[in-house]
Structures are given as C-alpha cells and as structure tokens.
N, C-alpha and C positions, 0 to 999 in steps of 0.2 A: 404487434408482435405478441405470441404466447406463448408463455414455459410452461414447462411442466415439471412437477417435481415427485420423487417418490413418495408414500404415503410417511414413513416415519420424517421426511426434510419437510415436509409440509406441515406437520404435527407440528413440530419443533418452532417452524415459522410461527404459528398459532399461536403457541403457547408463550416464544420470546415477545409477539407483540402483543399480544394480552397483558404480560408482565412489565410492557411499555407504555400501556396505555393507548397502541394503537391500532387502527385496522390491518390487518393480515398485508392488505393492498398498500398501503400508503409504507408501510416498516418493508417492505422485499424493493418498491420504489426508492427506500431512503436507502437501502443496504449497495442496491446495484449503482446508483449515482455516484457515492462513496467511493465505492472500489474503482468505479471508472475514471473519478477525477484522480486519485492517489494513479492507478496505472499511467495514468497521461502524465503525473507528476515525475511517477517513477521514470520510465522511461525518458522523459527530458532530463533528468541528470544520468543517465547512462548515457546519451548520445552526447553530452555535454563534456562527460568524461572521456567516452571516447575520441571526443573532436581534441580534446587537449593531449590525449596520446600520439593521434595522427600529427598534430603539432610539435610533436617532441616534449611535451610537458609530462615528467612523472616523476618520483621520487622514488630513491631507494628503498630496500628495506629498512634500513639502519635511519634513515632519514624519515620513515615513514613510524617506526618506532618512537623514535627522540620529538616528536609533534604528538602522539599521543602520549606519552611522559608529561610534558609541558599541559597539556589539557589535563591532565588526571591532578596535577598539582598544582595547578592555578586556583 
C-alpha cells in the first residue's frame, strides 16, 4: 500500500517524528495502527450498545442523569 500526503501533512509528519525521535516511516506506521485499533474498539462499543437497545436495554434521561450524578460524587 502507498499514501500520499500533501506537502505541508508530510512536513508536519517530519517534523512531529523528528520531535519523537523517530523515522518519518515507523511514527505515520505507529499513528495509523493506533487509530485502527481505537476504530475497531470504537465501533465494538457502539454495536454493543446498539445490541442492548435492540434488546430493550436503555435508560432514561432522568436515570441517565442520576448515574452520572453518583459518578461525579463518588
């Protein structure tokens, strides 16, 4: 596979893995692995959430409020 990027994202790239200590190649490989595994994360808790809607699992507003209440003052 080959990207391509504009000349100022490419800069950028440089410059951030310079400021990392790494090659150009290895920091744009470390970047796109990241976002891939968080996306596959992400999306399994959105399907996950979804499957408990389909299931009849959700909470009100008011109920949804009063559990974040309890977290903010725990």
């Amino acid at each position: 596979m080959e990207v391509h990027f504009t000349r100022e994202t490419e800069a950028k790239l440089n410059r951030i893995a310079a400021e990392n200590g790494s090659a150009s190649e290895a920091y744009v490989r470390q970047l796109v692995e990241h976002y891939v595994d968080y996306d596959e994360w992400f999306r399994g808790k959105v399907k996950a959430g979804l499957d408990q809607l389909d299931r009849g699992h959700s909470l009100s507003h008011d109920e949804v409020v009063e559990q974040i209440e309890k977290l903010l003052l725990a």
